[in-house]
N, C-alpha and C positions, 0 to 999 in steps of 0.2 A: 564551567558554567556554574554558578549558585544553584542553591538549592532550589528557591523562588521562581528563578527562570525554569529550571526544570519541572515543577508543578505544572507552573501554568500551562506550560509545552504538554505533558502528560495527562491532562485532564480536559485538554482541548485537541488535537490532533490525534485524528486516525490513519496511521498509512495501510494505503491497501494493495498490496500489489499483486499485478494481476500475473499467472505463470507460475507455474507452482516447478521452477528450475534452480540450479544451484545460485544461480545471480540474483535471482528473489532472496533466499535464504541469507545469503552475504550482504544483501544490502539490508535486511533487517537486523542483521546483527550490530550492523555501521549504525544503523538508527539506535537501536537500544543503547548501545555504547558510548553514543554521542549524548544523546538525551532520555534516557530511559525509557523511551516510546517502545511498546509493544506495537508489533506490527500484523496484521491479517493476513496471511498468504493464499492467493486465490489459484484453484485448477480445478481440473477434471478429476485426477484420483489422487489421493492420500499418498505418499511414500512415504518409506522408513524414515526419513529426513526430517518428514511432519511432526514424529513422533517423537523425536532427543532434541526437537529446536529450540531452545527456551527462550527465544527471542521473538518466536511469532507463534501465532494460530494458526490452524488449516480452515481454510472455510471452502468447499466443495461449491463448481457452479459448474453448468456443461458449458459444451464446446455450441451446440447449438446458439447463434447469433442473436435470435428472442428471446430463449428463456436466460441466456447470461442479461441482457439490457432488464430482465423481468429485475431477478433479482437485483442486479445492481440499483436497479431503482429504487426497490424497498429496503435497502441496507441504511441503516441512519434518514429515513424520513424525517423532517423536522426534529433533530436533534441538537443539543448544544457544541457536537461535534465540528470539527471542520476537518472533512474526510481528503486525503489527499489521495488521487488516486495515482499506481508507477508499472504500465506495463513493461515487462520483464524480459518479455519473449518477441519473437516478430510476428507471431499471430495476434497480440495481443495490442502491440503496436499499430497492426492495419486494424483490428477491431476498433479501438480508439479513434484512430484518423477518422474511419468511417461513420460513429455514429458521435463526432465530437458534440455535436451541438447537444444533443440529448442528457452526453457526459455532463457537458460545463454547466448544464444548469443546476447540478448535483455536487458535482465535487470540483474540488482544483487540481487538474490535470499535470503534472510532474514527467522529467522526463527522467531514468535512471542514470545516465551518463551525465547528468547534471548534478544531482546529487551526490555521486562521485564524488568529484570535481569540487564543489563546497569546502569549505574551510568549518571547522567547529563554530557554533557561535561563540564556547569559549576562546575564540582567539582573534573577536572583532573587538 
C-alpha cells in the first residue's frame, strides 16, 4: 500500500477491540502491519501484554453491561474518526449482538474472523 493510502487509513480509522485476549492483541498487530493503524484494546484489567504491545492501547472498561455502553458511548463523540469496533471474545460477542442497535449508531461493527480472512489492500 502507498504511503497516501496509508495516511488517509491512519488519520481516519479507529480499531477498537473489545476483549483484552491474545486474539485482540494479534489482530492489532495484523492491523498495524497491514496499515499502520494503531489499535485500542478494550477489557476489564490491564495485563502484562498491555504493556510490550506496540501495536495497541489498553483502554480499561468494566464488565458491567451499563457502564461499558456508558463508556462506549462517549469514546469518539462527534469526531472525525470512524471508530470500527471487533469483539474479540465471546462475551463480547453477545454484548455486541445484544445492544447492536445502540452500537451501530456509533461505530461500524466488524467481525474478527472476517478481518482475518481479508486480503491487504495492497494486494487489490
Amino acid at each position: 500500500m502507498d504511503h497516501s493510502k496509508k495516511d488517509i487509513l491512519r488519520t481516519t480509522l479507529v480499531p477498537i477491540l473489545l476483549g483484552d485476549t491474545p486474539r485482540a492483541h494479534l489482530l492489532a498487530a495484523r492491523i498495524y502491519l497491514r496499515s499502520g493503524i494503531s489499535s485500542y484494546v478494550c477489557g476489564e484489567k490491564r495485563r502484562f501484554a498491555d504493556l510490550i504491545d506496540p501495536f495497541s492501547s489498553f483502554y480499561q472498561i468494566s464488565s458491567d453491561e451499563g457502564v461499558a455502553l456508558l463508556v462506549l458511548g462517549k469514546l469518539f463523540p462527534n469526531s472525525d474518526y470512524i471508530p470500527i469496533l471487533v469483539p474479540c471474545n465471546g462475551y463480547y460477542e453477545r454484548f455486541v449482538k445484544e445492544n447492536r442497535e445502540f452500537l451501530e449508531s456509533r461505530y461500524i461493527i466488524s467481525d474478527r474472523r472476517e478481518l482475518f480472512s481479508r486480503k491487504p489492500m495492497s494486494e487489490f
